[in-house]
C-alpha positions in Angstrom: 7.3 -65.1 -72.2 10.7 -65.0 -69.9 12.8 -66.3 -72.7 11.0 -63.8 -74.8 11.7 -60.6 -72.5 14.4 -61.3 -70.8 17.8 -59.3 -71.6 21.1 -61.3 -71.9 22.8 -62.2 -68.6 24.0 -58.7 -66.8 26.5 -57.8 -65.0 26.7 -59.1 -61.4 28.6 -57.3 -58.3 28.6 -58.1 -54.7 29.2 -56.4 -51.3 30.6 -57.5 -48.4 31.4 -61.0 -47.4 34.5 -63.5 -48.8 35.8 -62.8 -52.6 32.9 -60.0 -52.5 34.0 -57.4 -55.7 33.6 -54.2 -53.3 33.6 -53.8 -50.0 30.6 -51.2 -49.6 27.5 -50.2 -51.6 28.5 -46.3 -53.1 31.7 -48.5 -54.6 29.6 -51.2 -56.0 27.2 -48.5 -57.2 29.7 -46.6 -58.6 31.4 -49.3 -60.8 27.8 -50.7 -61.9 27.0 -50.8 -65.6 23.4 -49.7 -65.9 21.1 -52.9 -66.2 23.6 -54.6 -63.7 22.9 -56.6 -60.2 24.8 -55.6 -57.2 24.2 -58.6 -54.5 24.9 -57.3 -50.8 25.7 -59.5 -47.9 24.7 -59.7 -44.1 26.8 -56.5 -42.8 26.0 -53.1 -42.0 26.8 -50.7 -45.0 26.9 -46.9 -46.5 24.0 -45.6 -48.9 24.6 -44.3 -52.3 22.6 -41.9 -54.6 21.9 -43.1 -58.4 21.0 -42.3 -61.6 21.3 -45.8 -62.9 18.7 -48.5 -63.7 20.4 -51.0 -61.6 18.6 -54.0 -59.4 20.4 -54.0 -55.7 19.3 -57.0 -53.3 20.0 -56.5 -50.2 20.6 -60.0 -49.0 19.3 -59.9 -45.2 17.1 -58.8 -42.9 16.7 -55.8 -40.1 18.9 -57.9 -37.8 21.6 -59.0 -40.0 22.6 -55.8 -41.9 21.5 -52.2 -42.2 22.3 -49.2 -44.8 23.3 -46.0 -43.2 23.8 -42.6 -44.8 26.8 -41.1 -46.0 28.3 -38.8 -43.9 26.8 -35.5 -44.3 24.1 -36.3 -46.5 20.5 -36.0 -46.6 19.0 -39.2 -47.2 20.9 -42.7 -46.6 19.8 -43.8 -50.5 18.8 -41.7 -53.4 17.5 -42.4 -56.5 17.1 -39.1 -59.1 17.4 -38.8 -62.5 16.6 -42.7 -63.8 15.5 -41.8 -67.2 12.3 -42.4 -68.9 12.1 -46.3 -69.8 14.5 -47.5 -67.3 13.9 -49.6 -64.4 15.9 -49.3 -61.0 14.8 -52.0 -57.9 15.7 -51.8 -54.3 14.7 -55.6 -52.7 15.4 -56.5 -49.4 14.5 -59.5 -46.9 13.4 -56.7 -44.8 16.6 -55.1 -44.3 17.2 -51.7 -42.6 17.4 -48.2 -43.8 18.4 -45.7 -41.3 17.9 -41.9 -42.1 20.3 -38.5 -43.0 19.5 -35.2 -42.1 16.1 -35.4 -43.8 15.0 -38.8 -44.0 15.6 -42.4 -45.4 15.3 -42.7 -49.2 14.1 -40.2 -51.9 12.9 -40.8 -54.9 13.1 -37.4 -57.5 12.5 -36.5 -60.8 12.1 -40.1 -61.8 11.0 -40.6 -65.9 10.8 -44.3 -65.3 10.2 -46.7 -62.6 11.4 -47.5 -59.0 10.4 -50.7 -57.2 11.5 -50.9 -53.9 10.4 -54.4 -51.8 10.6 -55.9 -48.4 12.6 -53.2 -46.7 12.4 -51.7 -43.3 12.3 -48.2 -42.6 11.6 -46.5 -38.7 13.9 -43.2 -38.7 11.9 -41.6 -35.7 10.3 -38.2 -34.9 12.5 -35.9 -37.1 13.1 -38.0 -40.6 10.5 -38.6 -43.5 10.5 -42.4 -44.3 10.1 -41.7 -48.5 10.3 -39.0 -50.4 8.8 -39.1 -53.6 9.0 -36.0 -56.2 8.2 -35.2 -59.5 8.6 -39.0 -60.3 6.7 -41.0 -62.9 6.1 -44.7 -61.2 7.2 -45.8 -57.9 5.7 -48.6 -56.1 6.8 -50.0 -52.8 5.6 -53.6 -51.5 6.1 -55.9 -48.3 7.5 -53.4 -46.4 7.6 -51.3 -43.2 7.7 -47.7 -43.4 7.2 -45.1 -40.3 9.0 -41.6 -40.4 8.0 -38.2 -39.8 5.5 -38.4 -42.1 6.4 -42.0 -43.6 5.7 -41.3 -46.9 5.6 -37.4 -49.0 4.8 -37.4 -52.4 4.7 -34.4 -54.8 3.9 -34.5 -58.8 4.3 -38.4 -58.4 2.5 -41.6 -58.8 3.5 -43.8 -56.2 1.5 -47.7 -55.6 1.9 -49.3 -52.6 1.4 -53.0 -52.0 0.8 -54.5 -48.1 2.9 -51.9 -46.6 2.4 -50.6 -43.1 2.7 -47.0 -43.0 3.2 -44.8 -40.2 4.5 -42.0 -38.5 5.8 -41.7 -34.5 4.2 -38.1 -34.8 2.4 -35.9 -37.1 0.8 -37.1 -40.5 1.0 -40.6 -41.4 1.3 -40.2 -45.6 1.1 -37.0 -47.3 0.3 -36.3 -51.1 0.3 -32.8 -53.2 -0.5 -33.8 -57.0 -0.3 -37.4 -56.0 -1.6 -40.0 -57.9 -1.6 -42.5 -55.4 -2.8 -46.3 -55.2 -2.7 -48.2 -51.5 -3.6 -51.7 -51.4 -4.0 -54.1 -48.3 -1.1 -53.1 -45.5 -1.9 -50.2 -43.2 -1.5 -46.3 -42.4 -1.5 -44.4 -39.3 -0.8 -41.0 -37.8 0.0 -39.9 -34.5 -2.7 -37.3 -33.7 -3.4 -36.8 -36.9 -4.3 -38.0 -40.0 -3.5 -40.8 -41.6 -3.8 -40.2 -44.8 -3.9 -36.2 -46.3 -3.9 -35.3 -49.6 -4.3 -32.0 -51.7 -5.1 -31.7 -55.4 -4.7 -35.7 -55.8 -6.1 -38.8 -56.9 -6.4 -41.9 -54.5 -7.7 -45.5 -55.0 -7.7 -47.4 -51.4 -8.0 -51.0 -51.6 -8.8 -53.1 -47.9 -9.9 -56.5 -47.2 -12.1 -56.0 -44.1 -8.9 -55.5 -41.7 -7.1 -53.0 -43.7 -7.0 -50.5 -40.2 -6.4 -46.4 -41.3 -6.0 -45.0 -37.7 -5.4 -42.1 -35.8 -3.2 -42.8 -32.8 -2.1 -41.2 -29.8 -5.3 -40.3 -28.6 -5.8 -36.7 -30.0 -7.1 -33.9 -27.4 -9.7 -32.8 -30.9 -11.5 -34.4 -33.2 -9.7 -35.7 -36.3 -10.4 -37.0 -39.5 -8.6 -40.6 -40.4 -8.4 -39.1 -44.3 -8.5 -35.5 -45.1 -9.0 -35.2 -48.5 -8.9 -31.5 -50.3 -9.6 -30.8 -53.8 -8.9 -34.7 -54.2 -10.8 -37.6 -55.8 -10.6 -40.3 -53.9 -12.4 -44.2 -54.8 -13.0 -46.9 -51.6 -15.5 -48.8 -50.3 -15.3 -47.9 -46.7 -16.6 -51.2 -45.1 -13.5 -53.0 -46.1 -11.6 -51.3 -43.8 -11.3 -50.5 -39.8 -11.5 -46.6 -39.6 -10.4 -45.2 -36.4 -10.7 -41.5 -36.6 -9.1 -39.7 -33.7 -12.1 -38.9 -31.0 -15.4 -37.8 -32.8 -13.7 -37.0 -36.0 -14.9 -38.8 -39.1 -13.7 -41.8 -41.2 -12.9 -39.3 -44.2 -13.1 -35.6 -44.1 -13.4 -34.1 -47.8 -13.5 -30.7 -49.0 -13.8 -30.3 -52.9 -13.5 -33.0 -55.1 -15.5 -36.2 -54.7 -15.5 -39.3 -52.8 -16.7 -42.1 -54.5 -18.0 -45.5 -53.2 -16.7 -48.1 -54.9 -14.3 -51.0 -54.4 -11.0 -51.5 -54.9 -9.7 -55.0 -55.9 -6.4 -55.7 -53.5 -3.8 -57.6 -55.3 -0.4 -58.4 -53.3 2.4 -60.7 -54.9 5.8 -62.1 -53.6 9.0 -63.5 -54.6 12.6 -64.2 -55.1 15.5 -65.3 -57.0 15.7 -67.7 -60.0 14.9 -71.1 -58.5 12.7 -69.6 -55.9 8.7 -69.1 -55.5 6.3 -66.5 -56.9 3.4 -65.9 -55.8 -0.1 -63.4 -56.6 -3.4 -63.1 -55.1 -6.2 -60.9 -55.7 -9.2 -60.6 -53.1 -12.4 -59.1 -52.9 -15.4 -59.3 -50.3 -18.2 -61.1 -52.4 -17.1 -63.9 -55.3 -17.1 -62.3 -59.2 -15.2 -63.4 -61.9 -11.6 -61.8 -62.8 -8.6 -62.3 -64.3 -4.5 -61.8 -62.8 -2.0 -61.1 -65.8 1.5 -60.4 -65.8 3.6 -58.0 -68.0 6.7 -56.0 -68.6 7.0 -53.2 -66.2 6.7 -49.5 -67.4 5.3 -46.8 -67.7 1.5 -45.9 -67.5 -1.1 -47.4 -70.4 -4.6 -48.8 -71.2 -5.4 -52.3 -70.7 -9.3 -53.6 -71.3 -10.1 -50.0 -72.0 -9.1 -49.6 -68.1 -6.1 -47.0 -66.8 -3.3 -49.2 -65.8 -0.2 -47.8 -63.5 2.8 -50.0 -64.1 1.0 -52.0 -67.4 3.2 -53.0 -70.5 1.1 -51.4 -73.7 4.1 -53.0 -76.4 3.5 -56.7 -75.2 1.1 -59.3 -74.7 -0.4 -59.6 -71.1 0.5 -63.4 -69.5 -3.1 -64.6 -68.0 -2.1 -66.4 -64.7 -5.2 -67.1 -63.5 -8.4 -67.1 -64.2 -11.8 -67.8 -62.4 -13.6 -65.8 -59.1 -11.9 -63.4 -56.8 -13.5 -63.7 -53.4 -11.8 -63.3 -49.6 -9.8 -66.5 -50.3 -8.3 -65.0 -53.2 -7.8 -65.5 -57.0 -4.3 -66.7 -56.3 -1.2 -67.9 -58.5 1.7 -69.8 -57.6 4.6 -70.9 -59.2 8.9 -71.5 -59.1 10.9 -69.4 -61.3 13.2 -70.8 -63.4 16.4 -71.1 -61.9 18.6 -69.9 -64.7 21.3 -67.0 -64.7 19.8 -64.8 -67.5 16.5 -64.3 -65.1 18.5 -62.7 -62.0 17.6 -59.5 -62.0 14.3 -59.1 -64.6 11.1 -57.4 -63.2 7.8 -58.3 -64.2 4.2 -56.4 -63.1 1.0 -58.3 -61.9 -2.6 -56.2 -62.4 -5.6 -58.2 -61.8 -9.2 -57.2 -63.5 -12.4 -57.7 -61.5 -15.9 -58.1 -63.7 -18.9 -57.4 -61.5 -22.5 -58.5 -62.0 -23.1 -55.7 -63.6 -20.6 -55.7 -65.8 -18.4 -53.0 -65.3 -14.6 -53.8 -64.5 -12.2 -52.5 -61.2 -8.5 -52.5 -61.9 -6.5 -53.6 -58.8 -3.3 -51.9 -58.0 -0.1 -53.0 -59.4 2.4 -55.5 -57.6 5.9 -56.7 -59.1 7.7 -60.1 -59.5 11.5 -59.1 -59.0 13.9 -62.1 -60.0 16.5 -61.0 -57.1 
């Protein structure tokens, strides 16, 4: 499957460091072909804004480098504009974005998709952590996020993979004509929700420890989810609910709220020559399955909705047999060959339960970076 999807060798920039080919990231971005990989060093850098479907790694983590914003600007990285079909990525080993005058990153009037991975965000009281908009497929995975809220979506579909969410104060995520899909991690607000949503649709995904808390100890009751005019799918005993004093786990109004479990599939990576990993849980054993295919945009797989699912391609089964609290897990080294730096691959899992209907997990992503 790699040799068959895999494009020919791209371009390859670097930041910072000896016989690096720019010196700072809105240079390197600038100069990028679309497609291309821009490697950044330990070192403390500017953000950029982008149109391009370019993979970025930002080689180090929260105490070894950081991207800033630009002076004067809004957000210290923004992606708007990708086009339909093209694929931009934003991987860290949990390097640091700081925040502009509005927040850290946005996301906006995205037509394909946006993975960002292992990255860590905490811009305080007055900063939103993510800003999604009018975008077609982000998902963000093995990361820390907290803002002011840490995550605002509008007309988006956004997955999210073992991320902790939260926000210092105020609303931990908020969602207006979200389709939204949370899987393992955790969210919290500070004296109020966690989790709030208006005219959206929400699958939540926890493994018995997934907490959704109100902190801060709230002088009135509230709700750990406030769903209105929303649709939202979990099985509430696979999480820790801690609603703010005598409020409830989930406070909906309109909509529905249905009872059902949510598979939680979480994967991990690297570059070529380095490990991949997926694993797919559940509470009680049933059979399932763990694929991997190209990643785009939205399809049908099994007759089930898929978020990030190739429909043009074969599906690559990686693993077969029952999904319980151990995990349905798959493990493996990539090749370690030039032409694979910087391809991105999607994970799905299908559970089948005894009575024979199927749950979709989430999506998570194998970047080659």
């Amino acid at each position: 499957m790699l040799v068959g999807v895999c494009a020919a060798q791209r371009q390859v920039l670097t930041v910072g460091g000896s016989n690096a080919t720019h010196t700072d990231l809105p240079a390197a971005v600038a100069a990028a072909a679309p497609g291309a990989v821009v490697q950044v060093r330990p070192g403390n850098y500017t953000g950029f804004s982008t149109n391009k479907a370019l993979r970025i790694v930002l080689d180090f983590t929260a105490t070894t480098g950081s991207v800033s914003a630009p002076a004067g600007s809004a957000y210290a990285i923004e992606i708007n504009g990708l086009p339909a079909g093209q694929q931009f990525a934003l991987v860290g080993r949990g390097a640091a974005i700081g925040a502009g005058s509005l927040g850290a990153i946005r996301i906006a009037n995205v037509g394909g998709s946006v993975v960002l991975d292992r990255l860590s965000v905490a811009v305080g009281s007055a900063h939103s952590g993510i800003d999604v908009q009018n975008s077609a497929n982000v998902l963000v995975q093995n990361a820390s996020i907290a803002g002011a809220p840490a995550l605002q979506v509008q007309d988006a579909v956004v997955v999210g993979s073992s991320v902790a969410w939260s926000s210092p104060v105020g609303v931990g995520i908020v969602a207006l004509r979200g389709n939204l899909e949370f899987g393992l991690g955790s969210m919290a607000g500070y004296r109020a929700p966690a989790l709030r949503v208006l005219d959206s649709v929400v699958r939540l995904a926890g493994n018995g420890s997934t907490a959704i808390r109100v902190t801060g100890n709230p002088p009135q009751a509230v709700a750990a989810i406030e769903a209105i005019q929303s649709d939202v799918r979990w099985l509430p005993a696979n999480f820790v609910v801690q609603p703010g004093g005598s409020g409830p786990a989930l406070l909906g109004v309109g909509g529905q709220v249905i009872t059902e479990e949510v598979p939680a599939l979480v994967a991990s990576c690297g570059p070529p020559g380095g490990l991949m990993a997926a694993s797919m849980t559940r509470p009680s054993p049933a059979p399932g399955i763990v694929v991997l295919g190209n990643l785009v945009l939205s399809h049908v797989a099994f007759g089930l909705p898929g978020v990030f699912w190739d429909q043009s391609g074969p599906a690559v089964v990686l693993a077969v047999g029952p999904v319980d609290a151990t995990g349905l897990s798959f493990q493996t080294t990539w090749p370690n060959v030039p032409w694979l730096l910087g391809e991105l691959f999607c994970c799905q899992g299908v559970v089948i339960q005894p009575n024979g209907a199927l749950l979709t997990s989430g999506a998570a992503t194998w970047t080659a970076l």
